[in-house]
C-alpha positions as CSV (number, residue, x, y, z in Angstrom):
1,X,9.1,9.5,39.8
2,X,10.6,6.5,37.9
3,X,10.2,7.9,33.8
4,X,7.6,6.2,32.2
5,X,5.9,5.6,28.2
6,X,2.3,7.3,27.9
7,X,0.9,6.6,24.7
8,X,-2.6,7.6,23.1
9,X,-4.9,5.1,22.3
10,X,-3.1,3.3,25.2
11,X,-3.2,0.0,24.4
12,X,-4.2,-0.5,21.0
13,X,-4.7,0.9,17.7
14,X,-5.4,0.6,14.0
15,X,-2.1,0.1,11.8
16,X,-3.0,3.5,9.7
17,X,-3.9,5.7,12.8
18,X,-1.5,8.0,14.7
19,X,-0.1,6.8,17.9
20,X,0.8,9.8,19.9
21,X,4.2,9.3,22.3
22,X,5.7,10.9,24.7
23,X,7.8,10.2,27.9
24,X,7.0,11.4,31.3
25,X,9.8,11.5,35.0
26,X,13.0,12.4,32.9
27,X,15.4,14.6,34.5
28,X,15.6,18.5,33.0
29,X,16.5,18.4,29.5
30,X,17.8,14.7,29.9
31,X,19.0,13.1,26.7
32,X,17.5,9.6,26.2
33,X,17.3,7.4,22.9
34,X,13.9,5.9,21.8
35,X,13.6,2.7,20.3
36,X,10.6,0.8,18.5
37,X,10.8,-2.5,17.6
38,X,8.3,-5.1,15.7
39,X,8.2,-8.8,14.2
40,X,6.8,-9.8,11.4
41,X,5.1,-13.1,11.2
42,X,8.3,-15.1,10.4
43,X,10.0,-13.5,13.6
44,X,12.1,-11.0,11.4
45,X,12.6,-7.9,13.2
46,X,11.9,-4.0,12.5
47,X,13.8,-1.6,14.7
48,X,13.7,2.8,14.3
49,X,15.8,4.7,16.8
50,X,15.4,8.3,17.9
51,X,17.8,10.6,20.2
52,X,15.3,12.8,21.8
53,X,16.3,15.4,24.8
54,X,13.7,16.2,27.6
55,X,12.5,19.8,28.3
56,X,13.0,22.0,31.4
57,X,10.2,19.5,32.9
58,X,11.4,16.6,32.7
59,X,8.6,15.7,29.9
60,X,8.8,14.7,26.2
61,X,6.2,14.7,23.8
62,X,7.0,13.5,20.3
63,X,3.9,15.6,19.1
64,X,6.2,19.0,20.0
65,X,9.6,17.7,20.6
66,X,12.2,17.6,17.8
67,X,14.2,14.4,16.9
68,X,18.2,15.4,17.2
69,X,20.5,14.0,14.2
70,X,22.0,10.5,14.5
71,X,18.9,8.4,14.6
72,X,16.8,6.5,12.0
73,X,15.4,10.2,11.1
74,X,15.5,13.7,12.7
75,X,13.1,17.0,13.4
76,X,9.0,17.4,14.6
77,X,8.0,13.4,13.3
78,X,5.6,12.7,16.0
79,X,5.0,9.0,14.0
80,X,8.9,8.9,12.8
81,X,9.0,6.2,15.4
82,X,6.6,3.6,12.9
83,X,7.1,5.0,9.6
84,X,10.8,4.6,9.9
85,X,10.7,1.0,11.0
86,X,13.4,-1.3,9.2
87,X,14.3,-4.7,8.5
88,X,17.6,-6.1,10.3
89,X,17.7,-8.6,7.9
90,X,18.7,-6.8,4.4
91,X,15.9,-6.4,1.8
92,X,12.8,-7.9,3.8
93,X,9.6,-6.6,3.4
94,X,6.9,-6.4,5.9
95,X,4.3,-8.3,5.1
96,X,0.7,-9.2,7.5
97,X,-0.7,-12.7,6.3
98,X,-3.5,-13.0,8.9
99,X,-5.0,-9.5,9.9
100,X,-7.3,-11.4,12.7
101,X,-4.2,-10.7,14.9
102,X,-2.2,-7.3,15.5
103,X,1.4,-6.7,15.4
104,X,3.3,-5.8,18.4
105,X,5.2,-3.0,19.0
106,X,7.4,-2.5,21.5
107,X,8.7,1.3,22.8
108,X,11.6,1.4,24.4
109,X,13.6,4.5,26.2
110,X,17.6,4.4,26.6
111,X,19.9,6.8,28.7
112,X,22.0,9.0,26.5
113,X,23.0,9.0,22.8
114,X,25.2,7.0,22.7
115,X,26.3,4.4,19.6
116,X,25.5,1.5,21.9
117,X,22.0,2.1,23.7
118,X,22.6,2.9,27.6
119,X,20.4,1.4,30.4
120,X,16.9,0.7,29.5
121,X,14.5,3.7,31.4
122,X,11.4,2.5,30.5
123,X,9.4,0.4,28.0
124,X,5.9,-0.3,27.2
125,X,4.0,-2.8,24.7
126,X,1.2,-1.8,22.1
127,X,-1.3,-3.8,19.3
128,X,-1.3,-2.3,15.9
129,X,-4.1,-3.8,14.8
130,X,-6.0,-4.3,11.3
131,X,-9.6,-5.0,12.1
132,X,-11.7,-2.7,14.7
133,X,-14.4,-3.9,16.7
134,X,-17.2,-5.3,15.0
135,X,-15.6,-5.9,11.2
136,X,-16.2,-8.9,9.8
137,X,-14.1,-10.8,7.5
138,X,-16.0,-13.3,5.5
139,X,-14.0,-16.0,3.1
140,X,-15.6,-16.1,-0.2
141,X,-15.8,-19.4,-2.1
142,X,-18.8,-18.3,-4.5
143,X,-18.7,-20.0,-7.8
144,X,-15.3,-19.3,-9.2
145,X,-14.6,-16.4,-6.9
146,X,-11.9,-16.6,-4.6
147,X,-11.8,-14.0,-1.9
148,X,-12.0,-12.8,1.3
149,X,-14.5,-10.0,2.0
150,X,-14.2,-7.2,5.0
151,X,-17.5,-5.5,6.1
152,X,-17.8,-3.1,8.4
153,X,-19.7,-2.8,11.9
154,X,-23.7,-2.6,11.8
155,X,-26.5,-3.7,9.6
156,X,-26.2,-0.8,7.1
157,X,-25.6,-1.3,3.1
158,X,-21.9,0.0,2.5
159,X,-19.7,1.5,-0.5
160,X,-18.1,-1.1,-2.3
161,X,-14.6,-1.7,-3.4
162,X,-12.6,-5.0,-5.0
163,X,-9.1,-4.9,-3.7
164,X,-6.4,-6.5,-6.5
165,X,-3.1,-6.8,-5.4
166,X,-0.1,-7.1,-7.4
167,X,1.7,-10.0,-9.4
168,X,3.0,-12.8,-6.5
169,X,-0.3,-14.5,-6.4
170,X,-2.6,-15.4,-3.5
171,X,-4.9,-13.4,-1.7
172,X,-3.5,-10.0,0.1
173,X,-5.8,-8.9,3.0
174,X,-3.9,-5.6,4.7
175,X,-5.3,-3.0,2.6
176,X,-8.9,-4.1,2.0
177,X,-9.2,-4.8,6.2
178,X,-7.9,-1.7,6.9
179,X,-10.3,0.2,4.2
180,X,-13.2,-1.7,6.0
181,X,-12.3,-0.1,9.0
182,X,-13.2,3.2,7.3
183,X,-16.5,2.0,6.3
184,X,-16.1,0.6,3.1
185,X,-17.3,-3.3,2.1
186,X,-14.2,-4.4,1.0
187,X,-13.5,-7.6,-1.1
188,X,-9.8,-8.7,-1.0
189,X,-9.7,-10.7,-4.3
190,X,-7.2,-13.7,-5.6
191,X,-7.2,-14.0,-9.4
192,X,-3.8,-16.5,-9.2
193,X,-2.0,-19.0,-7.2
194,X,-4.7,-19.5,-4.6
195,X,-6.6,-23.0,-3.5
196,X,-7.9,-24.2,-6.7
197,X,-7.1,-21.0,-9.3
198,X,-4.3,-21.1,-11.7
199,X,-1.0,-21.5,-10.9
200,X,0.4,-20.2,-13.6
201,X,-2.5,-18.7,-16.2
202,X,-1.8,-18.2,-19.4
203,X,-4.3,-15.5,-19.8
204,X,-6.5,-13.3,-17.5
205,X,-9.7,-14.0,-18.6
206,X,-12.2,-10.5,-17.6
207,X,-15.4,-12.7,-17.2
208,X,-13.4,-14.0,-13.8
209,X,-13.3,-10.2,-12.4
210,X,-16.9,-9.8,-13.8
211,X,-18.4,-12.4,-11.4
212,X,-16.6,-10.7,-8.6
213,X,-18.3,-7.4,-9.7
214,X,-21.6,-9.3,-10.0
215,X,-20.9,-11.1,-6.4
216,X,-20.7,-7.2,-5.1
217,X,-23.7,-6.0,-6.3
218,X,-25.4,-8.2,-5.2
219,X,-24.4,-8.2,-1.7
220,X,-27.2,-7.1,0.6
221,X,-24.7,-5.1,2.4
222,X,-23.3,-3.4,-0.6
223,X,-25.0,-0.2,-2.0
224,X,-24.4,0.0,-5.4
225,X,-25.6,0.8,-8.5
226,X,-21.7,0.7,-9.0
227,X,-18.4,-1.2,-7.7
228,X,-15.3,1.3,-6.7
229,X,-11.9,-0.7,-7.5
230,X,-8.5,-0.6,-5.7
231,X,-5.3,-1.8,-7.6
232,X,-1.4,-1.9,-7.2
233,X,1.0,-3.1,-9.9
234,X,-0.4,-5.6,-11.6
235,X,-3.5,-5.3,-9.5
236,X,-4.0,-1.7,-10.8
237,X,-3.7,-2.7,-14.6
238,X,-6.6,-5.5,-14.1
239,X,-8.8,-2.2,-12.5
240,X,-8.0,-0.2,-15.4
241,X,-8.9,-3.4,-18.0
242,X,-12.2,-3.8,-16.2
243,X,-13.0,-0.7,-16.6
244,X,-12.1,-0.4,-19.9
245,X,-14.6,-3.5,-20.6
246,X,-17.1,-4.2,-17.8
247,X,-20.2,-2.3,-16.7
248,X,-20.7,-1.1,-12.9
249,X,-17.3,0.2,-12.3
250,X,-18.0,3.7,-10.9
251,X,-14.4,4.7,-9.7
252,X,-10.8,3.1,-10.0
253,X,-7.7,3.8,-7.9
254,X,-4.4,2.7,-9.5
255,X,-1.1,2.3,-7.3
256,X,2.0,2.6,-9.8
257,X,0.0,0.6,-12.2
258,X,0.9,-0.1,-15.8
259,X,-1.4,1.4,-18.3
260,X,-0.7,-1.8,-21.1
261,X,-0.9,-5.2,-20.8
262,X,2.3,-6.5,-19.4
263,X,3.4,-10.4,-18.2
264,X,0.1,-11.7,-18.2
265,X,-2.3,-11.2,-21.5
266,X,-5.9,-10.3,-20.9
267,X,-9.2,-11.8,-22.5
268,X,-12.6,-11.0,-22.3
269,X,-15.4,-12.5,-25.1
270,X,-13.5,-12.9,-28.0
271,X,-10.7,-9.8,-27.5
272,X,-7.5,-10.9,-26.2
273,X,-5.0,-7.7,-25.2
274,X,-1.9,-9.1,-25.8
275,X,1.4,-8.3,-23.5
276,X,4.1,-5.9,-24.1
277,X,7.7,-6.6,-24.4
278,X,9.7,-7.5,-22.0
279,X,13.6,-6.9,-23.5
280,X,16.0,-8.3,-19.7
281,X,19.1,-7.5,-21.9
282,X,17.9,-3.8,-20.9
283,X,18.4,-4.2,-17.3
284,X,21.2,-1.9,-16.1
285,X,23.0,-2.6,-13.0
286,X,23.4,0.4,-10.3
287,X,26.5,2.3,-8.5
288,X,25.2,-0.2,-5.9
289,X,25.4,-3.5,-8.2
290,X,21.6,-4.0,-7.7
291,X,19.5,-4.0,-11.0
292,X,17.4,-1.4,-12.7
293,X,14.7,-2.7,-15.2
294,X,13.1,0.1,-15.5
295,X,13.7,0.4,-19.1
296,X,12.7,-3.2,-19.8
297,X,9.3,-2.8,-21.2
298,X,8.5,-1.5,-25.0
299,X,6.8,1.6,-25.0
300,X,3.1,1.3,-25.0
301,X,2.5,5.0,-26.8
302,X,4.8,3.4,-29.7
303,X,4.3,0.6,-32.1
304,X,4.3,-2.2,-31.9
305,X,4.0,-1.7,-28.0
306,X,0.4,0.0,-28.7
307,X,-1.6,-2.8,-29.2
308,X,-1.0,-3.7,-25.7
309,X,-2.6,-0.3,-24.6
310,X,-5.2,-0.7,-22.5
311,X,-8.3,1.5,-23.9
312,X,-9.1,3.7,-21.3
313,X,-11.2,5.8,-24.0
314,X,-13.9,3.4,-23.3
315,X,-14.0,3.8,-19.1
316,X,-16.5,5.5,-18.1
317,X,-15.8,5.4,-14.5
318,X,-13.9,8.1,-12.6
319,X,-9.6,7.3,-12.5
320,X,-7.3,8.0,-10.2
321,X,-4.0,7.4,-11.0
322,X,-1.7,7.2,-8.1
323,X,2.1,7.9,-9.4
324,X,5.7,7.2,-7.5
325,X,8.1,9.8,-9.0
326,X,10.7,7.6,-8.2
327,X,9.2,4.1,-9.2
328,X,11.6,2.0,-11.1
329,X,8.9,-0.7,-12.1
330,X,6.2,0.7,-13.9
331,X,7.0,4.1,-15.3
332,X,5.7,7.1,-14.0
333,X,5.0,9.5,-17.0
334,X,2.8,6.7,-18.2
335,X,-0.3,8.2,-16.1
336,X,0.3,11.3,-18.0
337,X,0.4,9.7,-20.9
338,X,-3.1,7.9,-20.8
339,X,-4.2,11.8,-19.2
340,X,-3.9,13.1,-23.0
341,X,-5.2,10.4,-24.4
342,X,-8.5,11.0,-22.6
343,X,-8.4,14.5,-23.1
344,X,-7.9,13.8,-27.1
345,X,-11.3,12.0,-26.6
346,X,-12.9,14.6,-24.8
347,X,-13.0,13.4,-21.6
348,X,-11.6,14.6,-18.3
349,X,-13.1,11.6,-15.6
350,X,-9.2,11.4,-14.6
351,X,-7.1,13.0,-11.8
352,X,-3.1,11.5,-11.1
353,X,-1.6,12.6,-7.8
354,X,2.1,12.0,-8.5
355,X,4.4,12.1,-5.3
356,X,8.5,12.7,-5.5
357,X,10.8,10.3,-3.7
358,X,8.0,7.5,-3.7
359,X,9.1,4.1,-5.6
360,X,6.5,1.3,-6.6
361,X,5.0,0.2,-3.5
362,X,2.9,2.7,-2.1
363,X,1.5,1.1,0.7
364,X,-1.1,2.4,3.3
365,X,0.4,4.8,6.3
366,X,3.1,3.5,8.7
367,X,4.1,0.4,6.4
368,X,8.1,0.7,6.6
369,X,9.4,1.4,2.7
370,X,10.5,-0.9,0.4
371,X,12.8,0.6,-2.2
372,X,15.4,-2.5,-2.8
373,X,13.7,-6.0,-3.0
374,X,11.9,-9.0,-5.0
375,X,11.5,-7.6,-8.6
376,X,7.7,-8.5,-8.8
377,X,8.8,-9.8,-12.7
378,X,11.9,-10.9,-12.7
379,X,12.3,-12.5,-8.8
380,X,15.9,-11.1,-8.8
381,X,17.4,-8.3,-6.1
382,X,16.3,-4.9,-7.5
383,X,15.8,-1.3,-7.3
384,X,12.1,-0.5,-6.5
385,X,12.8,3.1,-6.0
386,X,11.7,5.3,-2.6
387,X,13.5,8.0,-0.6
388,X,12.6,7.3,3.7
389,X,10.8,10.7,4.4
390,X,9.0,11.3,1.0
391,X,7.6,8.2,0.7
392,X,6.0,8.2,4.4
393,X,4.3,11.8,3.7
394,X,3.3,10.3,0.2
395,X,1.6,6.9,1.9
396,X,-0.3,9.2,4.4
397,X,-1.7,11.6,1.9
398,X,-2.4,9.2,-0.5
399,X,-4.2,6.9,1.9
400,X,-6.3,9.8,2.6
401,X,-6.9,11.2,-0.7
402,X,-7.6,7.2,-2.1
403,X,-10.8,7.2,0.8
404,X,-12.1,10.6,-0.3
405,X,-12.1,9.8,-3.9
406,X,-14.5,6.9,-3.4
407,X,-16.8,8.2,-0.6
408,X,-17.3,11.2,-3.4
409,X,-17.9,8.8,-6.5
410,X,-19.5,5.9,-4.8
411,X,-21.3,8.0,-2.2
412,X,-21.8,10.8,-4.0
């Protein structure tokens, strides 16, 4: 029997599901290498490499099969194979413009463990898609609102969450198709750089982010009373403004966001939150010559850095506060920080789940880490932060925790 790939699902399967491998026809306790390879949009490749050996039956299932060192990771990683993927061109990040079509992955198995891969055994092709059957994605053009909006399969009325991405502009679909999937209506929403928005704004004006809010509720398909709110970066602080200031926010998650105005100043009425800081001489240059800013920012807990505080006090929807350990962006105490502050007011509607080894960009499961890249500020080469096998337990709990925090608070 010539070996062959079996995967389950077979052909096809959501980007943040498990893909279960294994190889069947080896020869007893054979050692083969496993490869996975995937291109992004631009035709930039991800690769991850395994060295795998068969059991007594010739079979080998990732599921109970150790990885041997010398690969791209080692030990029982059944999905080691995705979450280790990697860019062969230095510092590239993977990125999905147009989730109507899947990435392909490609699986191949190699003779041997050698440095150079030995003759090719067996290979097989699968979609990692970001829309299951039946989700629609809708472009919104509704007043001023620019925005795309996911809604799942069926006639029903759905939980509702605004995704806000990070500074960089445009509109950034991944993570709110992906929640649709899991039966959330999900509004992917540009604030910058996008068709007829700002380029380059000189404030953030709240009534904007109202109006999507307002668009939300009244959605036939949306249930509210209340709008949940999904934000990294940059993204995050505008979720934690709006809450501070709007009405019908019922839940927040912030991704490594800032807890102060920072770049971009806020408005709403006639209250502007001005930005803190930003000092580059503090930038500090690693053992591996890329830069650190981490220590760029005043300190928002300090004068005169306070008066960019955002004032949480006055949220009265449920936080979560989603924290890399190892983020060299936004700091991660900060979280803790605002935590006291809420207590001081006698209020506990907070929870922060804080991971080690995990940088700035916490991404959903199975997205390859980004730890050195674009500083989202400063454009230059920098360290985001992230350790390979941390951060891909960290995106899978997360991910999970993030979808049971709003089925509780805008379910109930």
């Amino acid at each position: 029997v010539a070996p062959s790939i079996r995967l389950a699902p077979a052909a096809r399967s959501l980007f943040d599901e498990p893909l279960a491998i294994a190889v069947q026809g080896l020869g007893p306790r054979q050692q083969v290498t496993l490869r996975t390879s995937l291109r992004d949009e631009t035709g930039e490749l991800f690769q991850a490499s395994a060295r795998y050996q068969a059991g007594d039956d010739g079979q080998l299932d990732l599921a109970r099969c150790p990885a041997l060192p010398g690969g791209s990771f080692s030990g029982l990683e059944p999905m080691g194979l995705l979450w280790a993927l990697q860019p062969q061109k230095p510092f590239w990040r993977l990125v999905k413009r147009d989730v109507q079509s899947p990435f392909l992955l490609q699986l191949e198995v190699f003779e041997g463990h050698g440095e150079r891969p030995g003759q090719l055994l067996a290979q097989a092709q699968h979609e990692r898609a970001f829309l299951r059957d039946g989700v629609r994605r809708v472009p919104v053009r509704e007043g001023r609102i620019r925005a795309t909006l996911f809604l799942p399969p069926g006639e029903d009325t759905f939980p509702g969450i605004i995704d806000i991405h990070g500074l960089g502009g445009g509109i950034f679909e991944p993570r709110a198709s992906l929640l649709a999937n899991h039966g959330f209506a999900t509004l992917a929403l540009a604030y910058y750089q996008f068709e007829d928005l700002p380029q380059e704004p000189k404030e953030l004006h709240l009534e904007y982010f109202e109006e999507a809010v307002n668009y939300m509720l009244q959605h036939p398909q949306v249930k509210g009373p209340g709008v949940g709110l999904l934000g990294f970066s940059k993204g995050g602080e505008v979720s934690l403004a709006m809450a501070a200031f709007l009405k019908n926010i019922k839940a927040v998650a912030a991704l490594n966001a800032p807890v102060a105005a920072t770049c971009i100043p806020f408005s709403y009425k006639n209250k502007i939150i001005p930005t803190l800081t930003l000092y580059e001489h503090k930038v500090k240059a690693t053992n591996s010559k890329f830069l650190d800013y981490s220590d760029v920012l005043d300190d928002p807990f300090q004068a005169p850095g306070i008066q960019s505080l955002i004032p949480l006090e006055k949220a009265e929807a449920q936080l979560l506060f989603v924290v890399g350990q190892d983020d060299r962006v936004v700091k991660s105490h900060y979280a803790t920080e605002v935590g006291k502050i809420l207590q001081a007011h006698g209020k506990g509607n907070f929870q922060i789940l804080s991971y080690p080894g995990t940088g700035h960009c916490i991404d959903p499961p199975f997205f390859p880490l980004y730890c050195i890249g674009s500083h989202p500020v400063f454009h230059k080469r920098a360290v985001l932060g992230g350790e390979l096998w941390a951060y891909s337990k960290a995106q899978l709990h997360a991910w999970s925790q993030i979808q049971a925090f709003f089925k509780k608070y805008l379910i109930g």
